[in-house]
C-alpha positions as CSV (number, residue, x, y, z in Angstrom):
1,X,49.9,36.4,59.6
2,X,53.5,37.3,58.6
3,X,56.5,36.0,60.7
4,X,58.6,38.4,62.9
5,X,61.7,39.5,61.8
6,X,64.5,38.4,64.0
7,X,67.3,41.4,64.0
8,X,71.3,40.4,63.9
9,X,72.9,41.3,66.7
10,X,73.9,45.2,67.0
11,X,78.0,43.9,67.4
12,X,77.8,41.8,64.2
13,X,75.9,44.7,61.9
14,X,78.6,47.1,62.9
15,X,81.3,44.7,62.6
16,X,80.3,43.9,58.4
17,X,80.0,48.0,58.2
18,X,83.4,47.8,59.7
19,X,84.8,45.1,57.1
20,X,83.2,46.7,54.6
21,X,84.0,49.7,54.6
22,X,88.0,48.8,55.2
23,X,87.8,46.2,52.3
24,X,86.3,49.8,50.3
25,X,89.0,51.8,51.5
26,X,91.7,49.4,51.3
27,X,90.9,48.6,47.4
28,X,90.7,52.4,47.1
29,X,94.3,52.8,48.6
30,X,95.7,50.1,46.4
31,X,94.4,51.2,42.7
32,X,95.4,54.7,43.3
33,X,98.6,54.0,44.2
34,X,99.1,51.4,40.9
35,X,97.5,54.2,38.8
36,X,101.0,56.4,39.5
37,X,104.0,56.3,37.6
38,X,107.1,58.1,38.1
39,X,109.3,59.1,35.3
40,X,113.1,59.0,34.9
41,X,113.7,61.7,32.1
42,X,117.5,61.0,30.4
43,X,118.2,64.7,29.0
44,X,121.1,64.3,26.7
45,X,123.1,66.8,24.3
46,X,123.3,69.2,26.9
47,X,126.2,71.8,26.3
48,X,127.2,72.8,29.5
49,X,126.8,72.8,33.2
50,X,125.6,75.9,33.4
51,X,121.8,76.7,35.1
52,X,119.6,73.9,35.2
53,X,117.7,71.5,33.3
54,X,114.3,71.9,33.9
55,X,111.4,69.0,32.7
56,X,107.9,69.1,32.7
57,X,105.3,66.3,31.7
58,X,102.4,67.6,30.1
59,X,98.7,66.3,29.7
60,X,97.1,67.6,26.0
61,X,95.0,70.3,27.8
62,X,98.2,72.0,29.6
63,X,100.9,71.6,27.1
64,X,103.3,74.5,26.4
65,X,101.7,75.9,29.4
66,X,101.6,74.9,33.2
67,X,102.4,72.0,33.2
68,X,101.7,70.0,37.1
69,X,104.7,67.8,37.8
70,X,107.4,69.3,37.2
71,X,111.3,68.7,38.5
72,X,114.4,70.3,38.0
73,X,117.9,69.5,38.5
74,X,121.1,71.4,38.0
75,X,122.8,71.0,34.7
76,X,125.7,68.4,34.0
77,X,127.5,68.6,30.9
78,X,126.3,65.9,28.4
79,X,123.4,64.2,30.3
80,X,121.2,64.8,33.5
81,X,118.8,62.6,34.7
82,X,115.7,63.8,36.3
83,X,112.2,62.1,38.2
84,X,109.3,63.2,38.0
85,X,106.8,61.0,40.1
86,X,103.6,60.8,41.1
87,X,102.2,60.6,36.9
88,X,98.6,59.7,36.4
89,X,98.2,57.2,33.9
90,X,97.2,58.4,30.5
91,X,98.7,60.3,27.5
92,X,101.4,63.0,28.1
93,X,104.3,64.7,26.7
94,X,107.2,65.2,28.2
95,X,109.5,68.4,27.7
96,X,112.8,69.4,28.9
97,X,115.1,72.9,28.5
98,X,118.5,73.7,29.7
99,X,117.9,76.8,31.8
100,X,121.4,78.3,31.9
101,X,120.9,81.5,33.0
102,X,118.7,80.1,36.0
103,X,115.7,82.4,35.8
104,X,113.3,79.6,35.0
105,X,112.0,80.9,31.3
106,X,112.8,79.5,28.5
107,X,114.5,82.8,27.0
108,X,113.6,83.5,23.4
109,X,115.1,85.9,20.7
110,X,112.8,89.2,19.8
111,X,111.1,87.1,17.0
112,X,110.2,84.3,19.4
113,X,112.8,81.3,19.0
114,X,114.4,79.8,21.9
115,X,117.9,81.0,22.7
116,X,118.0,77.8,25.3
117,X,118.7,74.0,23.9
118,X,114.9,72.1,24.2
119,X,113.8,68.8,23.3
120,X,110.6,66.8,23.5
121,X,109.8,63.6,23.8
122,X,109.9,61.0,21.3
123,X,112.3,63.6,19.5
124,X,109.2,65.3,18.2
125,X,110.7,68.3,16.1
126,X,109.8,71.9,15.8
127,X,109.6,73.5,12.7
128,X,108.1,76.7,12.7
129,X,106.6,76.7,15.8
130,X,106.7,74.1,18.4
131,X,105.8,69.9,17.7
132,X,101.9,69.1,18.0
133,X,101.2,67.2,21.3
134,X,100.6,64.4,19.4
135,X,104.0,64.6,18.4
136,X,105.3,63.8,21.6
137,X,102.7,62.1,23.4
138,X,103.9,58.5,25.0
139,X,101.7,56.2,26.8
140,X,102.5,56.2,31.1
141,X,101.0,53.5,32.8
142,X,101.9,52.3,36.8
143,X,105.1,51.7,37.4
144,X,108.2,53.3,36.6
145,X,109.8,54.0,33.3
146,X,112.4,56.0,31.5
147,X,112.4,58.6,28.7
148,X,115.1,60.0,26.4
149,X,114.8,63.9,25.5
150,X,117.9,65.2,23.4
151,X,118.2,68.7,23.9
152,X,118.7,71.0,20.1
């Protein structure tokens, strides 16, 4: 013959789902936000204080394209500093263009070549055509940190 099984009371089984689930959600709450970074981008070189300089940080998928986080700021002759927060962790590329005209392209010639100053990260040059992503791509983990993009 098998012994009974004694049940714990109702109030302490809902208060270990109650612990539980706050020590879940809690540990949740916590590594998503050390997973963020936000980025101070240091656009130098730039020419005037026309427009705006406009940044965008790029994951390999989206780059030269739409980019998520984005920021803009208007233009100060010879540098402009910029944050973009709220960066995953991962690999990304960061690029930045002085927008002086304000309509939020970067203008190009009839043959394709940006009439605007740009720069990438890590200074990654564009010759005939724009850098690889790899070119460019820098490491963001949490916290915050800066980057340098001189405008050409």
């Amino acid at each position: 013959m098998s012994k009974p099984t004694i049940a714990a009371p109702a109030h302490r089984t809902i208060a270990a789902i109650v612990a539980t689930t706050a020590l879940l959600y809690g540990g949740l709450l916590a590594s998503g936000a050390a997973l963020a970074a936000s980025i101070e981008v240091h656009v130098t070189n730039i020419s005037n204080a026309k427009g705006q300089i406009r940044v965008a940080v790029c994951d390999q998928e989206r780059f030269l394209k739409q980019c998520v986080h984005t920021a803009s700021a208007p233009a100060q002759a010879g540098e402009t500093v910029l944050k973009v927060a709220n960066v995953p962790a991962g690999t990304w590329a960061v690029l930045a263009y002085h927008d002086e005209n304000g309509n939020a392209e970067l203008d190009r010639n009839m043959i394709g070549i940006p009439k605007e100053d740009y720069g990438f990260s890590r200074d990654a040059a564009s010759r005939f055509g724009p850098p690889k992503f790899a070119d460019a791509a820098i490491a963001v983990e949490d916290g915050d940190m800066a980057v340098k993009i001189k405008l050409h």
